[in-house]
C-alpha positions in Angstrom: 106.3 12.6 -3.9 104.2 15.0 -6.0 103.1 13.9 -9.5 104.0 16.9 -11.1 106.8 19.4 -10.5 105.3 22.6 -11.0 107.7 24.6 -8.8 108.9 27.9 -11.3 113.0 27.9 -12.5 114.9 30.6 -11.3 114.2 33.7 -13.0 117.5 36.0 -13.7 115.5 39.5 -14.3 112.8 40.9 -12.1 111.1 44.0 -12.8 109.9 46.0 -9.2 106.6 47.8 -10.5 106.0 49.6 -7.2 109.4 51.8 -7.5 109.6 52.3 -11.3 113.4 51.3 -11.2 114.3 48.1 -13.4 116.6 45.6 -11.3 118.9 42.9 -13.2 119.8 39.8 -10.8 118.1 37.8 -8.6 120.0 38.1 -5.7 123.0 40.9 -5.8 120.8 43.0 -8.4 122.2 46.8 -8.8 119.9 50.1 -10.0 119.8 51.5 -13.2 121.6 54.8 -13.4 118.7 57.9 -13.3 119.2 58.8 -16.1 118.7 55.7 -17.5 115.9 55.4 -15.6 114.3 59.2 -16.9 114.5 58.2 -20.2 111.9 55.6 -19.4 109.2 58.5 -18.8 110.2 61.8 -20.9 110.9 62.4 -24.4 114.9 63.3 -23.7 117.4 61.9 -26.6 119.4 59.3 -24.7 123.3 59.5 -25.4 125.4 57.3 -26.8 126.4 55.4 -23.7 123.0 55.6 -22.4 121.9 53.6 -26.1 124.4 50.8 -26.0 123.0 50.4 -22.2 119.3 49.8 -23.3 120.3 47.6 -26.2 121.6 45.3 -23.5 119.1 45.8 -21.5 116.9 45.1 -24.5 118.7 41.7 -25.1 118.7 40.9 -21.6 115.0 40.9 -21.4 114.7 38.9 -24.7 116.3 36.4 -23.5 114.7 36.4 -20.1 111.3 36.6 -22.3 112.1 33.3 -23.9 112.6 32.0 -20.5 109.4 32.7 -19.7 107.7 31.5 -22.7 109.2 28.3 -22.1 108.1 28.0 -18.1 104.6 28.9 -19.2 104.6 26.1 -22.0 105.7 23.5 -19.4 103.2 24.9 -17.0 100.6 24.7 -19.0 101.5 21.0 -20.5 100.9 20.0 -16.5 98.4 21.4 -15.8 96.3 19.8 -19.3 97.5 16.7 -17.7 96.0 17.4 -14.4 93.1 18.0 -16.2 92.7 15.1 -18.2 93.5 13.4 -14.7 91.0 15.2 -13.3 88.2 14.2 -15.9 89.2 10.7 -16.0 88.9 10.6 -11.8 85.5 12.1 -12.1 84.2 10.0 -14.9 85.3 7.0 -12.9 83.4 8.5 -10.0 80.3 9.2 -11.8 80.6 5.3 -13.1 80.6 4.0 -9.6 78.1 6.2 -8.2 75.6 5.4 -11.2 76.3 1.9 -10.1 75.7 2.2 -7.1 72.7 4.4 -7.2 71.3 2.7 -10.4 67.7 0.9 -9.0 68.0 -2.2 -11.4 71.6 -2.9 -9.5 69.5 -2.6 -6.6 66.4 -4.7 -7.7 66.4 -8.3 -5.7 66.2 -11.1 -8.1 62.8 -12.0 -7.0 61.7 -8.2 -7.9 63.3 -8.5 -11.2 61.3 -12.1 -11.7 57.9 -10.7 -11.5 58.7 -7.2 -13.6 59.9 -10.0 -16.1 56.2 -12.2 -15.6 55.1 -8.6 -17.1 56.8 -8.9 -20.3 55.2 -11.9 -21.4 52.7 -11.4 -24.6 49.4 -12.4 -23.4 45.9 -11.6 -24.2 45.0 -9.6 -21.8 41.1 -11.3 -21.5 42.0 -15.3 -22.5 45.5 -15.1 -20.7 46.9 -17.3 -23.5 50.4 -16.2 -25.6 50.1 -14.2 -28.1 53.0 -15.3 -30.2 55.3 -18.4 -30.7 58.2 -19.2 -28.9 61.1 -16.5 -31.1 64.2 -14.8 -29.2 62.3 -11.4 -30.3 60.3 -12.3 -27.6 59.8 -13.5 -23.8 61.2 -15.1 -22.1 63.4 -16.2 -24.6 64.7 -12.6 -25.1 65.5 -11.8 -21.4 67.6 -14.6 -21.5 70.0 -12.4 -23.9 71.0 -9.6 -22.0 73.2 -10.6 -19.8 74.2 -13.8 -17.9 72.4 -12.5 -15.1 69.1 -12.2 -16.6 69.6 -15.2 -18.1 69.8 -17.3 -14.8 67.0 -15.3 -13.1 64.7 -16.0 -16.2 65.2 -19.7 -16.1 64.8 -19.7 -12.5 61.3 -18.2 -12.4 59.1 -21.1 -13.8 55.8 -18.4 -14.3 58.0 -17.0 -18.0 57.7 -20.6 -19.0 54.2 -21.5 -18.0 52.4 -19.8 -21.4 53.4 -21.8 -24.6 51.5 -20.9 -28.4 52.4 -23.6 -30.7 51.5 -23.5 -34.6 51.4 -26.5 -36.9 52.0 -24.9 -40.5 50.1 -26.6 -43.2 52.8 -28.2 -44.9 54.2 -30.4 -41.8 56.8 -32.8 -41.6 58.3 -34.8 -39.0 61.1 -32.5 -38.3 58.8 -29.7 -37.5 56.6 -31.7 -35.1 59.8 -32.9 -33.4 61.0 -29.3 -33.2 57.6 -28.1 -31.6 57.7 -31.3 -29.3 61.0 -30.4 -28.2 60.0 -26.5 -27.9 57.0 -28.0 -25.5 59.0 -30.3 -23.3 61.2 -27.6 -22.8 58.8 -25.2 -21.4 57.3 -27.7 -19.6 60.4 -28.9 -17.9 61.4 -24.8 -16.8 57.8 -24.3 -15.9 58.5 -26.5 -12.7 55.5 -27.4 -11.0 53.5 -24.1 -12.3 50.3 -24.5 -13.8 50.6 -24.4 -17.7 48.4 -22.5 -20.2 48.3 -24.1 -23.9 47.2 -22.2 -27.3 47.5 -25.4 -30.1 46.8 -23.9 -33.4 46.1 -26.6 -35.9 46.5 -25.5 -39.7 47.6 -29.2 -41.7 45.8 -31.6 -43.3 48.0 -34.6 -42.5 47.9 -35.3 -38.4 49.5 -39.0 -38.7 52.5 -37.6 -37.0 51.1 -35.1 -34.1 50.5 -38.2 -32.1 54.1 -37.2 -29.7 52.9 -33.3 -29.4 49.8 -35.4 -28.0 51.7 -37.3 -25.9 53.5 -34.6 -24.3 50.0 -33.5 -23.2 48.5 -35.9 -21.9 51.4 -37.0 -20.5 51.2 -33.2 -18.2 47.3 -33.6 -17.9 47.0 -32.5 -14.2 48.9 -29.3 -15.1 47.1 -27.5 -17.7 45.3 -24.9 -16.6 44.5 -23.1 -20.0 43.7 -25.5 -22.9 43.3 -23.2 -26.5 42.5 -25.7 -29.7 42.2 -24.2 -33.0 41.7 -26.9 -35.1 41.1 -26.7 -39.3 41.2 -29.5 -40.8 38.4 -32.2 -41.0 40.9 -35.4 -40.0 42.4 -33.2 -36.9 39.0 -34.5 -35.1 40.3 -37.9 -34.6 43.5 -36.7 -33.1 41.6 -34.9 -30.4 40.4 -37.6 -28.7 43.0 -39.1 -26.7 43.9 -35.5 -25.1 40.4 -35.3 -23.9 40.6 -38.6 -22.6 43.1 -37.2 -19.6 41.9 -36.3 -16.7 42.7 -32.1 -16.4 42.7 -31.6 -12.3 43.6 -28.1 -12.8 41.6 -27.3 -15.8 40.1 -23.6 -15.8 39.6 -22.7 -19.3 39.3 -25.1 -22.4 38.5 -22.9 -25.5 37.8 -25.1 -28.7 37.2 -24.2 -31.8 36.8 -26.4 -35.1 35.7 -25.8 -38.7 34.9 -29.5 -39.3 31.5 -30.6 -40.6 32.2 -34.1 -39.3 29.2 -35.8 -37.6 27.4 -39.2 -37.0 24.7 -40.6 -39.7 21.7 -38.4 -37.3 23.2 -34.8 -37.8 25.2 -34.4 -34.8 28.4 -33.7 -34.4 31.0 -36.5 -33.1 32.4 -34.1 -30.3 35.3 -36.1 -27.9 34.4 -37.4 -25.3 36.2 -35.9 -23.1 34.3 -32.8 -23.3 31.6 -35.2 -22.4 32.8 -36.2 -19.2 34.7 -33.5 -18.4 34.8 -33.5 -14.4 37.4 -30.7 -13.9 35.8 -28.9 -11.0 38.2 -26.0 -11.1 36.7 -25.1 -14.9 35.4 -21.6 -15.1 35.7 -20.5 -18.4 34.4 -22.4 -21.6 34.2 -21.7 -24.9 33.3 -24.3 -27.8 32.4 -23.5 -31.2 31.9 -26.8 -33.4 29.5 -28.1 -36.0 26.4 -29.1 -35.3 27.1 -29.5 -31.7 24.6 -31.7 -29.3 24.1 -29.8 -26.3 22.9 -33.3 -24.6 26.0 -35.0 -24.8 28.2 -32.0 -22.9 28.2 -33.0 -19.1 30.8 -30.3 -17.1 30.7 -28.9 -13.8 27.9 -26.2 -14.6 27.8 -24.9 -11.4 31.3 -23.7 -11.4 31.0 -21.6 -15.0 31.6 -17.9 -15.0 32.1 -17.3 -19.0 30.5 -19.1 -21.3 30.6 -18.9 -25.1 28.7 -21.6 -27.4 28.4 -21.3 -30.7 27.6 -23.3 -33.8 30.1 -22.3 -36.7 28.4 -24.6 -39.5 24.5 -22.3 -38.6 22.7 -25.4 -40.0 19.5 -27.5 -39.3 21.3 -29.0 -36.4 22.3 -25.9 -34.3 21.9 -26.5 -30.7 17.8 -25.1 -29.9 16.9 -22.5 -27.5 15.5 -25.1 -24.8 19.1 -27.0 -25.1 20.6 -23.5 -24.1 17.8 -22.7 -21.5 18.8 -26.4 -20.0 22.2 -25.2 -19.8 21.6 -21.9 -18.3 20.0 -22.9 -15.4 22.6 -24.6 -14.4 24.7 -22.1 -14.3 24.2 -20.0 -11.0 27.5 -18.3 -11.0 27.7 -17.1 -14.6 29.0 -13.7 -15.3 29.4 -13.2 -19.2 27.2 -15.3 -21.8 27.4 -15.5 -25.6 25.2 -17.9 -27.7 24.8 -18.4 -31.4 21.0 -19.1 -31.9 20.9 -21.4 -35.1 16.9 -22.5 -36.9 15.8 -25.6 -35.1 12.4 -27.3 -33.5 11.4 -26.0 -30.3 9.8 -27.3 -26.9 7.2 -26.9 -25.2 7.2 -25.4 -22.3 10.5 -24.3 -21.7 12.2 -23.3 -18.4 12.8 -19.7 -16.6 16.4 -19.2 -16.6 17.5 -16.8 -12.9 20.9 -15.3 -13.7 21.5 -12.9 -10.6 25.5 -12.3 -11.5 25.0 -12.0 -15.1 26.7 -8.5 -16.2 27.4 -9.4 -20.2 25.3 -11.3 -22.6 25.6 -11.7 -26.1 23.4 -12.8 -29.2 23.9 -13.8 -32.1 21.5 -15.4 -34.4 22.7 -17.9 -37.1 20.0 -18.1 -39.2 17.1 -15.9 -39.6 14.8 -15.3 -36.9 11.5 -13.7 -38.2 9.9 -16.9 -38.9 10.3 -18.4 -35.2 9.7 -17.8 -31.9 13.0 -18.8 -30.6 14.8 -15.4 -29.6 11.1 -14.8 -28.0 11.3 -17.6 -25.8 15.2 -16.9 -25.1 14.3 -13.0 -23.8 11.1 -14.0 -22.0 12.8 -17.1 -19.8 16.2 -15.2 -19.1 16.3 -13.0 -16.0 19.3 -10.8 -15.7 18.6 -8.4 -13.0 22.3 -7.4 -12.5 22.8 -7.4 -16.3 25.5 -4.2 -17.8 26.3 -5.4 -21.2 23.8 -6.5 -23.9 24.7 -7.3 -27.5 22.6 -8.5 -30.2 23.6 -9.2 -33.5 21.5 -10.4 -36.5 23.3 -12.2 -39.4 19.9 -12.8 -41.3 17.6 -9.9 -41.1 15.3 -10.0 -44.1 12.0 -8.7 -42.2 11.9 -6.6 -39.1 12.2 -8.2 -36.1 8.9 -10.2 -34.5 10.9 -10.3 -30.8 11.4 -6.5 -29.9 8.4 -6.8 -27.5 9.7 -9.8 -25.5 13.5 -7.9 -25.7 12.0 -4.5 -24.4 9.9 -6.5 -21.8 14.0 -8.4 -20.9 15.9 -5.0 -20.9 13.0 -3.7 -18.5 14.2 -6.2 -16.0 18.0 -5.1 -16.4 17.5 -2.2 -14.4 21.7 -2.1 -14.0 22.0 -2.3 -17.8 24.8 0.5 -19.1 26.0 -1.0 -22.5 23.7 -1.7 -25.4 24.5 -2.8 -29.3 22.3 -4.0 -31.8 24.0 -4.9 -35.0 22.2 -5.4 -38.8 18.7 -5.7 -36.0 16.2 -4.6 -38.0 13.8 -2.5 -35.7 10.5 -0.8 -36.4 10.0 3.3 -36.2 7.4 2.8 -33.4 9.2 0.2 -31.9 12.5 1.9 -31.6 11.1 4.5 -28.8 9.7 1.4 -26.5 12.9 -0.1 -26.7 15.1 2.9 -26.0 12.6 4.0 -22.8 13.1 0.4 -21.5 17.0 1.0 -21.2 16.9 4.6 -19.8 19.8 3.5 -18.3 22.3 2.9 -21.0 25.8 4.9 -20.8 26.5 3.4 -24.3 24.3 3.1 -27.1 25.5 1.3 -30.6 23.4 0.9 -33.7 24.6 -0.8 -36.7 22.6 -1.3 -40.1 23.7 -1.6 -43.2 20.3 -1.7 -44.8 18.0 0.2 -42.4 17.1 4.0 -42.3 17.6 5.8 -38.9 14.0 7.4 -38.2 14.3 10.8 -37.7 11.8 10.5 -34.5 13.9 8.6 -32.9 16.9 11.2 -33.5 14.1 13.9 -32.3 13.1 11.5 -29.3 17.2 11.3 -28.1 17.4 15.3 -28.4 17.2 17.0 -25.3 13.9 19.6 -24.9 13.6 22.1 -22.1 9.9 21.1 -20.5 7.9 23.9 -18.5 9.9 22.6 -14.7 12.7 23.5 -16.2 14.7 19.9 -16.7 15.6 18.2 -20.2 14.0 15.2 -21.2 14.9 13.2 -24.1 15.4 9.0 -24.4 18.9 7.6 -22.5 19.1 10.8 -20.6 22.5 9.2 -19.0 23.9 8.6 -22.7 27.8 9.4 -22.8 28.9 7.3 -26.0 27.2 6.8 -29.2 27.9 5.0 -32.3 25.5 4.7 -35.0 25.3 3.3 -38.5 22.6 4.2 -40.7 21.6 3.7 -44.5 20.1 7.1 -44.8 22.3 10.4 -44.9 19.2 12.9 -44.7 19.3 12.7 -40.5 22.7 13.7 -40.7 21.7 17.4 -39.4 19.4 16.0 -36.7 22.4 13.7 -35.2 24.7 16.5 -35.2 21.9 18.7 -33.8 21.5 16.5 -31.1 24.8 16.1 -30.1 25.2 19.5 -30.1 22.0 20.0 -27.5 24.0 17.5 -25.5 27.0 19.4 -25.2 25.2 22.3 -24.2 25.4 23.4 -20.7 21.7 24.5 -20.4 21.1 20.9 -20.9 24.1 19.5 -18.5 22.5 19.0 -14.8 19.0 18.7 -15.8 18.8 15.1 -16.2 20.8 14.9 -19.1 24.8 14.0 -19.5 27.2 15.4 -21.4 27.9 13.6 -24.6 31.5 12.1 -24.3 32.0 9.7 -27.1 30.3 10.1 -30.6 30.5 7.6 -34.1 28.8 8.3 -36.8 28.8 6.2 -40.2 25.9 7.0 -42.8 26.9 4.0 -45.5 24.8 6.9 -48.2 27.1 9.9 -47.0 29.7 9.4 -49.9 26.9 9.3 -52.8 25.4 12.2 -50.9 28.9 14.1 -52.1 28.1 13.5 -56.2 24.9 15.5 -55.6 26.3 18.4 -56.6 27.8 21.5 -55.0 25.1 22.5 -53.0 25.1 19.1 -51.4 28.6 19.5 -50.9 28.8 23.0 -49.2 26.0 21.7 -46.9 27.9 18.7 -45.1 31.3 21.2 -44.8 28.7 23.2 -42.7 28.0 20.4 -40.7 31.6 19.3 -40.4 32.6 23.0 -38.7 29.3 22.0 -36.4 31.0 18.6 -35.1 34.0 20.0 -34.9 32.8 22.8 -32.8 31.2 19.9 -30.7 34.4 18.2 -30.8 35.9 21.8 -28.5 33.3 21.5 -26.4 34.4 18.3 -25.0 34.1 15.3 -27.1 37.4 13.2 -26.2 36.5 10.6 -29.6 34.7 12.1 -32.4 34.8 9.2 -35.9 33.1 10.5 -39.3 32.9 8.4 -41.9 
């Protein structure tokens, strides 16, 4: 049976086009008289039998035009119904074929679980959680899409296996219980998967952390990522019975303290635990205490890839150069390095340090060290052949430095070396070239000082000059990023100038590269501005130079 009925009614009146004679009836219909039909096509005055024949005529069509009207008006009400049908049908076919062709429908589950191990907010070099535990946030927030998500993300115990917990200052026992809870939780949807731990630490009362504690050590042989941040002096003493645990799987332990607590001789009371520490899975550590003894730290050396020691407190007692050079050579395997070099005693003679898989080292003194000999000893026992990254930073830097020898002589035997920084270094005019022409090398070049003029000779010496053979030569010929701050703005032009000279393409395949990167920060550029307008119309000059060095192909060009 059809849905509609859209067969036409019978229809009383037909009008034959082809014969130009009007026919009344559907099925015995009779012919108009000729005359009738004559009057149709000339101008002749019809009589008067002839007019009361067309005014019936004329009512017969009305009426058969009102039939019409109303067939049309039920046709058309069926066929908007079709068409509504229609639509609906096709909507409802375009629904199941987007289901069926939609490639999350199509995802396994175990696909699904590792796109969601990507939504987890980690740090991308420590691996630890960036935030707390919030339903704004994995995994927690996959969980509340859809009952489906939901049972995949409790089923894959990787979303469960980064926990950040945060003790606010003002804690009470209901807040330890909730973060002890939040803990256990993760720990019991984690499965058997190795857990990573960031403890942030911001009280002053720690008498009732002792089940947060628990919960720890009670999961010692899973951690494999243990982050302490720890600021209050009595948190110390809570410490010690996590260390005590033995971590199997431990392959990073980051802590960090602000405490000034120490035995009556100066040194620090560090846990033991970090003592003894026989994790042999440990690759990555990172401690920054007061006062720390380097003596009393025994861990599996050997097995140390990243390393990071530094004294926070940069007192009498930070750890000497020898205590780091003991260290060091233990360390075969080591791949990235940063010390804090603090004002102690010193020993006599000290030991050569071979570190072929260094690729980054970092310095960074703690107290001043133009009165000492300790960053001398430091560069001439370290061998870095393989070395890429170098970063030195001063904190005190009230004389030049006495070590740039013994550093140039240590960047000479870093052959590899493409990153180098100095920060607040203070460096000699004619030392500045030497150092420079020992890392011909460096892709990146960063100079910070806050109270020390550029020289313009060095500016000179890094602009590229067209010799007599026809190549450029000019100091880190291979130089693609620069960042320098300065104290003086009158070398402005000659940066820009050599930029510009390195942008060239007279310059570009004759030994020198194209300038990709460029910083510059002269700290005197804004009183340079209240000079007056002559001042003033000079540095917009130089602005359209950079930014015509910007077109030629800088891809990050910062003026401050």
């Amino acid at each position: 049976m059809a849905l509609y009925d859209v067969h036409p009614v019978d229809l009383p009146i037909q009008l034959p086009v082809s014969t130009g004679s009007l026919v009344i009836g559907s099925g015995d219909s009779c012919l108009f008289q000729s005359s009738i039909s004559q009057l149709l096509v000339t101008n002749v005055v019809p009589s008067e039998v002839q007019m009361r024949e067309m005014r019936g005529l004329v009512c017969t069509f009305e009426q058969h035009r009102i039939t019409l009207k109303r067939e049309i008006l039920r046709v058309q009400g069926i066929l908007a119904e079709m068409q509504k049908s229609q639509a609906e049908v096709e909507n409802l076919i375009s629904s199941l074929e987007a289901g069926l062709d939609s490639p999350i429908r199509r995802l396994p589950p175990e696909m699904l679980s590792k796109i969601f191990e990507h939504c987890l907010p980690l740090e991308e070099k420590s691996q630890v959680s960036t935030n707390e535990p919030s339903i704004s946030h994995a995994p927690l927030l996959l969980g509340r899409v859809c009952s489906t998500w939901r049972a995949i993300s409790l089923s894959t115990p990787r979303l469960w296996s980064f926990l950040k917990l945060v003790v606010p200052c003002i804690c009470t026992d209901a807040v330890v219980d909730k973060q002890r809870q939040i803990m256990s939780t993760w720990l019991q949807r984690s499965g058997s998967v190795p857990m990573s731990l960031r403890f942030i630490h911001q009280g002053y009362s720690t008498s009732n952390l002792s089940s947060i504690y628990d919960t720890v050590i009670s999961y010692a042989s899973r951690w494999r990522i243990l982050d302490f941040l720890v600021r209050d002096k009595s948190a110390i003493d809570t410490l010690f019975p996590i260390f005590e645990a033995s971590f199997s799987s431990l392959e990073y332990l980051n802590v960090h303290s602000d405490l000034n607590k120490s035995d009556g001789e100066g040194h620090s009371t560090i846990p033991s635990a970090i003592v003894n520490l026989s994790s042999t899975s440990l690759r990555r550590l990172a401690l920054s205490w007061n006062s720390m003894d380097m003596s009393k730290i025994h861990v599996p050396w050997c097995g140390i890839t990243h390393l990071s020691l530094m004294d926070v407190r940069r007192g009498a007692w930070s750890p000497p150069v020898f205590a780091y050079l003991d260290i060091l050579c233990q360390c075969p395997n080591l791949i990235e390095c940063v010390l804090g070099i603090g004002a102690v005693e010193q020993r006599s003679p000290y030991v050569f340090v071979d570190l072929p898989r260094m690729e980054r080292l970092q310095l960074r003194t703690l107290e001043s060290c133009t009165q000492t000999r300790r960053m001398e000893m430091l560069f001439e026992a370290i061998n870095a052949p393989n070395l890429k990254e170098f970063t030195l930073e001063e904190t005190h830097s009230d004389n030049p430095a006495s070590y740039i020898a013994e550093l140039t002589s240590f960047l000479k035997r870093s052959q590899w070396l493409k990153k180098l920084s100095l920060r607040s270094v203070w460096v000699r005019q004619e030392e500045f070239e030497q150092l420079l022409s020992a890392a011909a090398s460096i892709t990146h070049f960063s100079f910070h000082s806050c109270h020390v003029c550029l020289p313009l000779d060095i500016i000179d010496s890094m602009t590229p000059r067209i010799s007599s053979d026809g190549r450029a030569t000019c100091l880190a010929p291979v130089l693609e990023s620069l960042d320098l701050e300065w104290d003086n703005a009158d070398v402005l032009e000659s940066i820009i100038l050599m930029m510009e000279l390195r942008q060239r393409n007279n310059t570009q395949g004759r030994g020198v590269a194209q300038l990709r990167q460029a910083g510059c920060r002269p700290s005197q550029l804004i009183q340079c501005r209240t000079l007056g307008m002559q001042v003033r119309d000079r540095l917009l000059a130089l602005g359209g130079r950079l930014q015509r060095c910007y077109e030629l192909g800088l891809v990050r060009l910062d003026i401050h």
